[in-house]
SEFIZA-3560 file (N, C-alpha, C; in Angstrom, 3 decimals):
REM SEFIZA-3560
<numar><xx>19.840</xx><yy>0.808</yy><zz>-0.771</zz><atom>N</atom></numar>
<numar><xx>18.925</xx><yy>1.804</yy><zz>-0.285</zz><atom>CA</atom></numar>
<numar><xx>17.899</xx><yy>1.119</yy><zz>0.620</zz><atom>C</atom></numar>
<numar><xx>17.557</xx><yy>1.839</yy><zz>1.955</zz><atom>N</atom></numar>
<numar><xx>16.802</xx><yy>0.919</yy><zz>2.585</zz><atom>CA</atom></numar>
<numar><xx>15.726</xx><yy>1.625</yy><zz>2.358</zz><atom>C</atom></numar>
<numar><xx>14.221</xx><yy>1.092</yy><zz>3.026</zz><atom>N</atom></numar>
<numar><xx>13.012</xx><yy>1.693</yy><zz>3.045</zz><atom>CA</atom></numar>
<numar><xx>12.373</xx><yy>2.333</yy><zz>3.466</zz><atom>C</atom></numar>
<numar><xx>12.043</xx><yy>3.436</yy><zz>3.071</zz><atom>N</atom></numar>
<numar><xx>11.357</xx><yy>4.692</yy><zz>3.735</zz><atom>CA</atom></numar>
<numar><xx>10.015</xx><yy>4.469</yy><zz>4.268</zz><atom>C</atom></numar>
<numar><xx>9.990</xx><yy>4.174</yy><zz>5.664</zz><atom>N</atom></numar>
<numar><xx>8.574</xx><yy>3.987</yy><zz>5.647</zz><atom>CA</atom></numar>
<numar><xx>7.292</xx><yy>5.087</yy><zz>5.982</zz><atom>C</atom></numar>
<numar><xx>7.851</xx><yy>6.330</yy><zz>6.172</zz><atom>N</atom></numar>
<numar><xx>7.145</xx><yy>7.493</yy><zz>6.646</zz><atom>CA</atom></numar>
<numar><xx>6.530</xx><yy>7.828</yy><zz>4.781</zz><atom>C</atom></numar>
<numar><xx>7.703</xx><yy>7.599</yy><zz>4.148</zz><atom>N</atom></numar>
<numar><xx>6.941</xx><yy>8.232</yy><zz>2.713</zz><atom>CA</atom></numar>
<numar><xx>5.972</xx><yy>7.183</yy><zz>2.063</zz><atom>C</atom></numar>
<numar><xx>6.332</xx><yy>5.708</yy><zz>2.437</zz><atom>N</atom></numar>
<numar><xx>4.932</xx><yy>4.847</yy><zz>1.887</zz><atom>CA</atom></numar>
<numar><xx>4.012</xx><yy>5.173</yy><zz>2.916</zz><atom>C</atom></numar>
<numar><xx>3.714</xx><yy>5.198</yy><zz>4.267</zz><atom>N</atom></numar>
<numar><xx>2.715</xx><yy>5.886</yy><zz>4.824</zz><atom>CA</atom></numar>
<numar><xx>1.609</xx><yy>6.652</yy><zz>3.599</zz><atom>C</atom></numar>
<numar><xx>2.855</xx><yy>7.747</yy><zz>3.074</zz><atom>N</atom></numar>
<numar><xx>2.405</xx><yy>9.211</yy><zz>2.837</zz><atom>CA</atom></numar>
<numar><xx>1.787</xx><yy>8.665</yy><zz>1.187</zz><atom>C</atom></numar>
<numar><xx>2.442</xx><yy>7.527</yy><zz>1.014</zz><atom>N</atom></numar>
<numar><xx>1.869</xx><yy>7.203</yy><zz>-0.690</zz><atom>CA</atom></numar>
<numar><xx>0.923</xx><yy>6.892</yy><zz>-0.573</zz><atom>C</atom></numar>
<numar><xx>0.551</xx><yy>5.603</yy><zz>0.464</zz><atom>N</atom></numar>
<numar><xx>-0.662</xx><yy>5.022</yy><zz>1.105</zz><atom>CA</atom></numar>
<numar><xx>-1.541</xx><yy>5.569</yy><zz>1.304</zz><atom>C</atom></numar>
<numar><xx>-1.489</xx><yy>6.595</yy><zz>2.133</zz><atom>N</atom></numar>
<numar><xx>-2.462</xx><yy>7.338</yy><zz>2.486</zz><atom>CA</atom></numar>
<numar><xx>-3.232</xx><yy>8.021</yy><zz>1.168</zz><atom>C</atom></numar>
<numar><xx>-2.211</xx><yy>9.025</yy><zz>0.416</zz><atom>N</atom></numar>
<numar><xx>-3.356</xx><yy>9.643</yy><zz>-0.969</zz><atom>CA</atom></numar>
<numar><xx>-3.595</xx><yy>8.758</yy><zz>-1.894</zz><atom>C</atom></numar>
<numar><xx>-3.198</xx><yy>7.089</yy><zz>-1.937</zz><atom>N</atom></numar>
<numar><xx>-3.806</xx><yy>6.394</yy><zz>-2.476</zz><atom>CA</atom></numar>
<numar><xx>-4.883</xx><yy>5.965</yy><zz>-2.006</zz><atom>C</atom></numar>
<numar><xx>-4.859</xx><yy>5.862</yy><zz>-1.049</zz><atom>N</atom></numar>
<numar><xx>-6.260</xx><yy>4.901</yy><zz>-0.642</zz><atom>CA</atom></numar>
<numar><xx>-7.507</xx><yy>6.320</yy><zz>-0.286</zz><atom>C</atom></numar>
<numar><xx>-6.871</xx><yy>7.439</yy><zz>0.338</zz><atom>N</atom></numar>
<numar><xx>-8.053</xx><yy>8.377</yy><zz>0.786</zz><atom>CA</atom></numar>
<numar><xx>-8.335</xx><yy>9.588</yy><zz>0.250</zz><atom>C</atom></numar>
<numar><xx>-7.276</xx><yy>10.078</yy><zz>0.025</zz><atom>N</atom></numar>
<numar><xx>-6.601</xx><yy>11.408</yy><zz>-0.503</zz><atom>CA</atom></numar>
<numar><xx>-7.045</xx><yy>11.606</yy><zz>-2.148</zz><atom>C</atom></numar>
<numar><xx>-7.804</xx><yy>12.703</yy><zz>-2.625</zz><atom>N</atom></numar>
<numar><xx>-7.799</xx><yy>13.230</yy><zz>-3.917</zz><atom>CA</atom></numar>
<numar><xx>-9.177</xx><yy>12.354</yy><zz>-4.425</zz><atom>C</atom></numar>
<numar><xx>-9.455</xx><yy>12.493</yy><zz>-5.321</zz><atom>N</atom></numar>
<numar><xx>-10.660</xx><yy>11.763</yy><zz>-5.918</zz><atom>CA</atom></numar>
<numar><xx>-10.314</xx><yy>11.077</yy><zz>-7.479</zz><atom>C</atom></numar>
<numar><xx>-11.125</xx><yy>9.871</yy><zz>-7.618</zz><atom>N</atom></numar>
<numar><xx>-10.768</xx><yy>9.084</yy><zz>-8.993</zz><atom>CA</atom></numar>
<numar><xx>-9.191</xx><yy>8.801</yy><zz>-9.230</zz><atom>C</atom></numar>
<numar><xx>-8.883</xx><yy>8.322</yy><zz>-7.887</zz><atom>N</atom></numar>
<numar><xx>-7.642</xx><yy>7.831</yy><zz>-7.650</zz><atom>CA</atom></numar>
<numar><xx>-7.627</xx><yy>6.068</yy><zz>-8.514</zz><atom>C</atom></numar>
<numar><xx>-6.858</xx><yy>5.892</yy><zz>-9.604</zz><atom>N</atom></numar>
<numar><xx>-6.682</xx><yy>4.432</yy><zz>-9.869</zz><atom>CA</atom></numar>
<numar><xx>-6.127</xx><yy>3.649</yy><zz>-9.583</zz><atom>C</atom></numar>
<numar><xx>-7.120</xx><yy>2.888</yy><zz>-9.317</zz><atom>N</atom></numar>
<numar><xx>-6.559</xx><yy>1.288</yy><zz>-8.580</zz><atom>CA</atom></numar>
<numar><xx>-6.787</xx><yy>1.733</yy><zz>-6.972</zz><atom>C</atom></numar>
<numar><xx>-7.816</xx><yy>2.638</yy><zz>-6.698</zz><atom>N</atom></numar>
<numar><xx>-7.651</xx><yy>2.483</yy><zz>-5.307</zz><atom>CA</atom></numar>
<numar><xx>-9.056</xx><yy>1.736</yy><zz>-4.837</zz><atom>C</atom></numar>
<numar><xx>-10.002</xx><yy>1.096</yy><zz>-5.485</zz><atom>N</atom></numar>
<numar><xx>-11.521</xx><yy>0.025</yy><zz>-5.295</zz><atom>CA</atom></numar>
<numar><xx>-10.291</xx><yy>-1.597</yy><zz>-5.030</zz><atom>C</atom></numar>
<numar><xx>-8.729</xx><yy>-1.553</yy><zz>-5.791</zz><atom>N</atom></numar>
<numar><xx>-8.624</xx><yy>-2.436</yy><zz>-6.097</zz><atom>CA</atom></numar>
<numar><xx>-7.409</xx><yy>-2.560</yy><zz>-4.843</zz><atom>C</atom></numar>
<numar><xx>-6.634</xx><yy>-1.875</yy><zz>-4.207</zz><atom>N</atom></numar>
<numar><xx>-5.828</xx><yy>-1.461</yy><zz>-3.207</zz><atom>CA</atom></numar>
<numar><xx>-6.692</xx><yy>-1.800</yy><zz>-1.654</zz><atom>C</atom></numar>
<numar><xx>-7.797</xx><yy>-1.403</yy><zz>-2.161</zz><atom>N</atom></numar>
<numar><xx>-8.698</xx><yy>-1.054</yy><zz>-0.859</zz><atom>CA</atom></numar>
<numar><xx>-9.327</xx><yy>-2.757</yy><zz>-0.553</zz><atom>C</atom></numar>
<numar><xx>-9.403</xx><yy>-3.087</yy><zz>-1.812</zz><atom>N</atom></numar>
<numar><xx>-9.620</xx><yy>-5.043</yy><zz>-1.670</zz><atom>CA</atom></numar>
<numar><xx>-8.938</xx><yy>-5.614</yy><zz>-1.259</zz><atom>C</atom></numar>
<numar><xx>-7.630</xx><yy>-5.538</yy><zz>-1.708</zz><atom>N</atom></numar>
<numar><xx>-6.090</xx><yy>-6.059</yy><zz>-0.762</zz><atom>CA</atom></numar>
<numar><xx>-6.182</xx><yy>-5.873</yy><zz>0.254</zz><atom>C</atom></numar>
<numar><xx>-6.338</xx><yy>-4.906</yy><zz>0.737</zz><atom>N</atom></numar>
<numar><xx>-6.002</xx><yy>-4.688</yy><zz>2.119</zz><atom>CA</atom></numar>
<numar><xx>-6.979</xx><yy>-5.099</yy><zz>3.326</zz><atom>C</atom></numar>
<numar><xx>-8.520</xx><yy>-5.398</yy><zz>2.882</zz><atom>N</atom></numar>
<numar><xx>-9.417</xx><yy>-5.777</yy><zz>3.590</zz><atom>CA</atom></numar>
<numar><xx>-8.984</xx><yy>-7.685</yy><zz>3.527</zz><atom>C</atom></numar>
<numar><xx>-8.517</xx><yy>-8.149</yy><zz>2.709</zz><atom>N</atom></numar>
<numar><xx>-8.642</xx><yy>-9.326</yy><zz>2.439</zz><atom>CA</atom></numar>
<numar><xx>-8.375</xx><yy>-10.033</yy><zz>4.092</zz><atom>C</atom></numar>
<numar><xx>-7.602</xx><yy>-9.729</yy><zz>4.964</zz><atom>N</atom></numar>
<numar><xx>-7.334</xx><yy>-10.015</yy><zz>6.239</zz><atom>CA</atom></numar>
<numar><xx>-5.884</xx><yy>-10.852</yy><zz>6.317</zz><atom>C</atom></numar>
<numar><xx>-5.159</xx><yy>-11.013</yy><zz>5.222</zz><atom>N</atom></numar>
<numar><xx>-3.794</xx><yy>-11.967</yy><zz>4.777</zz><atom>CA</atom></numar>
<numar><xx>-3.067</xx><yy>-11.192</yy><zz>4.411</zz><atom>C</atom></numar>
<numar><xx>-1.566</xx><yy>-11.140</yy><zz>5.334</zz><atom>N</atom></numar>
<numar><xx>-0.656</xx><yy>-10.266</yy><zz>5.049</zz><atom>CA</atom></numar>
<numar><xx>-0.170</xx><yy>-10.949</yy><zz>3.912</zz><atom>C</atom></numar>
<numar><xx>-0.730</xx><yy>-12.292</yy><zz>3.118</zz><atom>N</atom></numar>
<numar><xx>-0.100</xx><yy>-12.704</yy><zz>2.114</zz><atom>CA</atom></numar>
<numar><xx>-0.506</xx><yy>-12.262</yy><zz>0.857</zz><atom>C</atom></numar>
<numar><xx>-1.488</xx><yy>-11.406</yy><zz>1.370</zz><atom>N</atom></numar>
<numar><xx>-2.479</xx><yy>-10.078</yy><zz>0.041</zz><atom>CA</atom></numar>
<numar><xx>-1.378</xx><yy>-9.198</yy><zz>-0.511</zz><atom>C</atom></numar>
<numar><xx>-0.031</xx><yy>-9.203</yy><zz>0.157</zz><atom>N</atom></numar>
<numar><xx>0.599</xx><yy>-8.230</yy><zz>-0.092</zz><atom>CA</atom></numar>
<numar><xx>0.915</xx><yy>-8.267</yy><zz>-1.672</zz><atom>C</atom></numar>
<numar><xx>1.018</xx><yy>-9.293</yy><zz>-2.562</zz><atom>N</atom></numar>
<numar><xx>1.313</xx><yy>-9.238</yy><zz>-3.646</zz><atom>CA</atom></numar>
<numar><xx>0.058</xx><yy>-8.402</yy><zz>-4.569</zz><atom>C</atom></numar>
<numar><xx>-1.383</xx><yy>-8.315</yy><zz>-4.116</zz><atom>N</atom></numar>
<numar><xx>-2.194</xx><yy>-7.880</yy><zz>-4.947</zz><atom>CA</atom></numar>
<numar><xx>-2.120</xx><yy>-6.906</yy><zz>-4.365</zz><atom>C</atom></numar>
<numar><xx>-2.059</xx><yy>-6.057</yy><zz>-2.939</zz><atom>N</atom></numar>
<numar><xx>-1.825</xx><yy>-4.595</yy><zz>-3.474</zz><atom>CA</atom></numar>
<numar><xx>-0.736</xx><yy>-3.803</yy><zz>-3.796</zz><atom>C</atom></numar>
<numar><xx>0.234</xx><yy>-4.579</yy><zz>-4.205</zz><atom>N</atom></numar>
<numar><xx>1.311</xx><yy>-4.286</yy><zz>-4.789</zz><atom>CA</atom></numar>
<numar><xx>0.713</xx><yy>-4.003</yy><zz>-6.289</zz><atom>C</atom></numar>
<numar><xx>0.199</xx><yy>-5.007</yy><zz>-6.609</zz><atom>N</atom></numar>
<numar><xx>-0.592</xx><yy>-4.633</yy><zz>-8.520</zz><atom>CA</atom></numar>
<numar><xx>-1.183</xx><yy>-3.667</yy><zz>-8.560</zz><atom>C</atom></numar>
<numar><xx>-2.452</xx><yy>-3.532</yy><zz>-7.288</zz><atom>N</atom></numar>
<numar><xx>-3.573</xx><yy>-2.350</yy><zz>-7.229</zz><atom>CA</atom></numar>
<numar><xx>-2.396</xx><yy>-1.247</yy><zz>-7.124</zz><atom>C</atom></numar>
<numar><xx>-1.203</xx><yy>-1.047</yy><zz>-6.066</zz><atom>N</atom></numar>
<numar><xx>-0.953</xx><yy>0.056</yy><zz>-6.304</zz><atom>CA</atom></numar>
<numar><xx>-0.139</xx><yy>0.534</yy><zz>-7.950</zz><atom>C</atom></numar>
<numar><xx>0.211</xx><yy>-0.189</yy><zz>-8.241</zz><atom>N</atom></numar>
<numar><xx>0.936</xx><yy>0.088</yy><zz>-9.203</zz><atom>CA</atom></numar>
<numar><xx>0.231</xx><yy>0.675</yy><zz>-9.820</zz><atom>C</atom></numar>
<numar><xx>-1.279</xx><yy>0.551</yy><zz>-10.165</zz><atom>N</atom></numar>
<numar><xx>-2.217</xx><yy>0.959</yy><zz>-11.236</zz><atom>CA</atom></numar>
<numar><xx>-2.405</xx><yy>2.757</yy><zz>-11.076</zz><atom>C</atom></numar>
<numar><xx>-1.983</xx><yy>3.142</yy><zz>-9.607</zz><atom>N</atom></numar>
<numar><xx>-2.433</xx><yy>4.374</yy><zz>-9.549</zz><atom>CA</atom></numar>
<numar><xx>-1.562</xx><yy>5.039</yy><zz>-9.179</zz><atom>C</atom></numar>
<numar><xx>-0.173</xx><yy>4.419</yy><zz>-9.703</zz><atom>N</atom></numar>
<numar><xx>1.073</xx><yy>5.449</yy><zz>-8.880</zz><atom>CA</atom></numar>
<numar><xx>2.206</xx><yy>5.332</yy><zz>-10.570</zz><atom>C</atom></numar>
<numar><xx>2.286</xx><yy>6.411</yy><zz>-11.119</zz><atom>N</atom></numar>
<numar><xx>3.068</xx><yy>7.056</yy><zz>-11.752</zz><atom>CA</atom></numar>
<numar><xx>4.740</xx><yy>7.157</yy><zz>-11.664</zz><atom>C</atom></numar>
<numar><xx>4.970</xx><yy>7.235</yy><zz>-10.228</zz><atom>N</atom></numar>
<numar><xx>6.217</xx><yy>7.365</yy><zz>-9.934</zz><atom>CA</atom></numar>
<numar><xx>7.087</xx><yy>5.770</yy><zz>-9.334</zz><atom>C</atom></numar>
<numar><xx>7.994</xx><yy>6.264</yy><zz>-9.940</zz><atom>N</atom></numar>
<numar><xx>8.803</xx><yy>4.975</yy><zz>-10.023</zz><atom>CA</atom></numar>
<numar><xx>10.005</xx><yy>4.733</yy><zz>-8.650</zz><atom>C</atom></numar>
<numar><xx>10.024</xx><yy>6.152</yy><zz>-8.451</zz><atom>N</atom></numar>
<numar><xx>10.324</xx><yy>6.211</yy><zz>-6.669</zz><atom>CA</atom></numar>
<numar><xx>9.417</xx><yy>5.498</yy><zz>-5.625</zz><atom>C</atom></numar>
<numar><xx>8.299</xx><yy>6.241</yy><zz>-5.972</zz><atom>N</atom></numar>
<numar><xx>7.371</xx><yy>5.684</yy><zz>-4.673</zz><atom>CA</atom></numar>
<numar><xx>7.148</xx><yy>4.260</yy><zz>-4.988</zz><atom>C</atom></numar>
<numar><xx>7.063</xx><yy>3.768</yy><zz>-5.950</zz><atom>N</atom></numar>
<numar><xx>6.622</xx><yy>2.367</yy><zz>-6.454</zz><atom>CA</atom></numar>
<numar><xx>7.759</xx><yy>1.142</yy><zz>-5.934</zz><atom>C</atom></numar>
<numar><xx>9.535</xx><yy>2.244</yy><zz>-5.774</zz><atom>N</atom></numar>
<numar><xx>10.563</xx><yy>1.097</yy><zz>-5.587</zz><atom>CA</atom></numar>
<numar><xx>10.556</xx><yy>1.165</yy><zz>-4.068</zz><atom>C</atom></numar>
<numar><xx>10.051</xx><yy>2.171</yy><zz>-3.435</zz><atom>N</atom></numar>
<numar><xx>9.629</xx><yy>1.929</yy><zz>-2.106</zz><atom>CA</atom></numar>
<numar><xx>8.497</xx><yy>1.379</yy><zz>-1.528</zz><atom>C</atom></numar>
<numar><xx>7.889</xx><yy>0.948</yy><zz>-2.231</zz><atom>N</atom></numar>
<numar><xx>6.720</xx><yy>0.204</yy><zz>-1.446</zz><atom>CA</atom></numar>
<numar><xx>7.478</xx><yy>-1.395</yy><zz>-1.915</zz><atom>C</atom></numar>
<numar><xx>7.880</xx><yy>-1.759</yy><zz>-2.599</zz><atom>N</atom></numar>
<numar><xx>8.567</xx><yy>-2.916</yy><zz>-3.030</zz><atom>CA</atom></numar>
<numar><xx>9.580</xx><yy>-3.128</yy><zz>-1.950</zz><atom>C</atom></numar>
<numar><xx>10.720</xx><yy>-1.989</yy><zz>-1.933</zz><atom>N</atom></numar>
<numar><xx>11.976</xx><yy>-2.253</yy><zz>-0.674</zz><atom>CA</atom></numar>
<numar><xx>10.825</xx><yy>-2.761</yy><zz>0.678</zz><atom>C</atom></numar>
<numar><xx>10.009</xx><yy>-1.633</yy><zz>1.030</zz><atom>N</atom></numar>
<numar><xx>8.868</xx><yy>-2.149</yy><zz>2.557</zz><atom>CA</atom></numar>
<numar><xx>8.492</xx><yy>-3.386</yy><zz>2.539</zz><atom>C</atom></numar>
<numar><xx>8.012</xx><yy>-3.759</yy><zz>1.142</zz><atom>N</atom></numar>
<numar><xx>7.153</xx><yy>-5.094</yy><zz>1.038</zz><atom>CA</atom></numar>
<numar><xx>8.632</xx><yy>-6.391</yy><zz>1.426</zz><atom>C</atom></numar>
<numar><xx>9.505</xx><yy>-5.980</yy><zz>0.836</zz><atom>N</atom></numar>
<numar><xx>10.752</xx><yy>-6.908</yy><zz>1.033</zz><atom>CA</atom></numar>
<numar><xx>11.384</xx><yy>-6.839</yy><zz>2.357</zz><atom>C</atom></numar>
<numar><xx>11.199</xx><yy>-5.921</yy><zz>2.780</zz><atom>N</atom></numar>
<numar><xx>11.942</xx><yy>-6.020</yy><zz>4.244</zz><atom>CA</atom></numar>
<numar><xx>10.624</xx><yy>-6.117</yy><zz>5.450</zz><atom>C</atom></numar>
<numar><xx>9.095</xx><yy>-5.924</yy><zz>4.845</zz><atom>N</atom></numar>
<numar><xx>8.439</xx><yy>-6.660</yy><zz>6.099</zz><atom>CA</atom></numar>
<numar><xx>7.155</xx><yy>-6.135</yy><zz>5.769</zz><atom>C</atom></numar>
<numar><xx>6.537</xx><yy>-7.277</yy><zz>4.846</zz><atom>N</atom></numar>
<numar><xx>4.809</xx><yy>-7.174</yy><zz>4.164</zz><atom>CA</atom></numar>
<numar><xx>4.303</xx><yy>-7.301</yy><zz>5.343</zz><atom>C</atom></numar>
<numar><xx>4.360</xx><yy>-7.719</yy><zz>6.339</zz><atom>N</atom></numar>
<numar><xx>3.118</xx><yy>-8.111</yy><zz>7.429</zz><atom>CA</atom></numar>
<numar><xx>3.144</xx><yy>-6.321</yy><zz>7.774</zz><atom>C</atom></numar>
<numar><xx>4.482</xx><yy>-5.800</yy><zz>8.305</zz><atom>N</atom></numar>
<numar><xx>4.201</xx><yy>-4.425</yy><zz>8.339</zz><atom>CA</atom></numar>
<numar><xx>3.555</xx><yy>-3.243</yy><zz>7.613</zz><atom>C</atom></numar>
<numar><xx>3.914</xx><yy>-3.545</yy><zz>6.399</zz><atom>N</atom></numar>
<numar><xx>3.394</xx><yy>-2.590</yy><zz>5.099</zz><atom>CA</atom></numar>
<numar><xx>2.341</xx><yy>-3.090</yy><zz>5.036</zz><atom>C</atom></numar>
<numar><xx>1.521</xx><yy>-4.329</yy><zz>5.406</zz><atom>N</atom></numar>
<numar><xx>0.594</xx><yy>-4.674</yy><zz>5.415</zz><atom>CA</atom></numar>
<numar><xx>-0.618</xx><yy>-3.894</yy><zz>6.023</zz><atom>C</atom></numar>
<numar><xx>-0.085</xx><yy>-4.181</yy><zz>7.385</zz><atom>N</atom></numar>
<numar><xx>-0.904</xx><yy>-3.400</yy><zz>8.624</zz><atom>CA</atom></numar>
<numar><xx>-1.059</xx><yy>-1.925</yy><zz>8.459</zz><atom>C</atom></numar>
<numar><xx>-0.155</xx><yy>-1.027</yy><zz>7.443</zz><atom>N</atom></numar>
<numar><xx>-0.248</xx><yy>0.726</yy><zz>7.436</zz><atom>CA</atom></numar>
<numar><xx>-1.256</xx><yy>0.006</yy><zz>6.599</zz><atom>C</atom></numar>
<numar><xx>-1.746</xx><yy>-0.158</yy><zz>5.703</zz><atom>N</atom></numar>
<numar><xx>-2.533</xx><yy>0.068</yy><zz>4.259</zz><atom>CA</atom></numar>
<numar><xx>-3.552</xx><yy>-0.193</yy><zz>5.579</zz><atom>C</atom></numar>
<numar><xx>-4.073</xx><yy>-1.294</yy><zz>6.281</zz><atom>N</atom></numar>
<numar><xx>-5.211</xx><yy>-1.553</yy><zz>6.485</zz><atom>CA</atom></numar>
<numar><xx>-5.671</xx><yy>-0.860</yy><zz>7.611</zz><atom>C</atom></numar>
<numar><xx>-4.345</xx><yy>-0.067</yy><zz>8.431</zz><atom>N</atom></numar>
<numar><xx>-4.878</xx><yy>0.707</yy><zz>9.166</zz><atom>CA</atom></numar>
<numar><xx>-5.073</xx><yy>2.339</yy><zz>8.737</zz><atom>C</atom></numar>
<numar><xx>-5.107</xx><yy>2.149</yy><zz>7.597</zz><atom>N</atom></numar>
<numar><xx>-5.134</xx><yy>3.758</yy><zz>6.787</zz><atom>CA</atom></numar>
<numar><xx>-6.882</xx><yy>3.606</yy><zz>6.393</zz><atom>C</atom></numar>
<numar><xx>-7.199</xx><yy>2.539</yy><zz>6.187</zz><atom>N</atom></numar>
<numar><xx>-8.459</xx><yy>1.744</yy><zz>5.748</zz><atom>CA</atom></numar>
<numar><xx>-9.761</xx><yy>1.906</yy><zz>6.789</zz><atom>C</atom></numar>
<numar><xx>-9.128</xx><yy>1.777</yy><zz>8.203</zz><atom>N</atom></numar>
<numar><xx>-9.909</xx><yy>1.712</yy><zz>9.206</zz><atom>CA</atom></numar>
<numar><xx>-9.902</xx><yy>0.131</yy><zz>9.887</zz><atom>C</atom></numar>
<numar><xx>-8.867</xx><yy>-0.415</yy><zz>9.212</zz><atom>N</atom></numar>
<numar><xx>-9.178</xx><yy>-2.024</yy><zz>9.854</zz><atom>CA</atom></numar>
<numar><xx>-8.342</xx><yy>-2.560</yy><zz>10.660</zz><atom>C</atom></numar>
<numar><xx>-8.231</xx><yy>-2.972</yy><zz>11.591</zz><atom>N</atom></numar>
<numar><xx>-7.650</xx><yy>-3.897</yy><zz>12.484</zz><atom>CA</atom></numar>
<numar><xx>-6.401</xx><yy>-4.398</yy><zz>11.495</zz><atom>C</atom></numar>
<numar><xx>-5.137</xx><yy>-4.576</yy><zz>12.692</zz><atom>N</atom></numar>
<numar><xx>-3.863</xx><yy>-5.064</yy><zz>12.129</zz><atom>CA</atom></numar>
<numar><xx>-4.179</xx><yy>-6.792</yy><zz>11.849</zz><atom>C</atom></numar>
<numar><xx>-3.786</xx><yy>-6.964</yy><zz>10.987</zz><atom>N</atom></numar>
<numar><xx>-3.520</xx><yy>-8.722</yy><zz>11.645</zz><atom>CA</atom></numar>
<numar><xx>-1.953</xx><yy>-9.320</yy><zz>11.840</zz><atom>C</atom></numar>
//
């Protein structure tokens, strides 16, 4: 199965902005400022903390495996921050 990247967008997004007393998103939102696409392993943890589903969770894993610098850059440009 390859990786959907329009639906981690869409996970990304109501994790980090979307809905209120979202968990793990103080800790998602740290990852992603860190400025190191090599952060990718901690917001992989942060997200885990606030995502339930085990779909969206094996797709942010397939993204992270086929290209963290990319999955990198949505989180931080969902954030407001510059790609690196």
């Amino acid at each position: 199965m390859s990786a959907n990247w329009k639906a981690v967008k869409e996970d990304l997004d109501w994790s980090l902005n979307k809905m209120n007393d979202v968990k793990g998103r103080a800790e998602l939102k740290e990852a992603f400022s860190k400025g190191d696409a090599k952060a990718i392993s901690s917001a992989n943890e942060a997200f885990k903390l606030g995502q339930r589903d085990n779909h969206k969770l094996a797709n942010f894993l397939r993204c992270a495996h086929e290209d963290s610098n990319r999955l990198y850059n949505i989180g931080r440009k969902l954030i407001n921050l510059k790609p690196v």
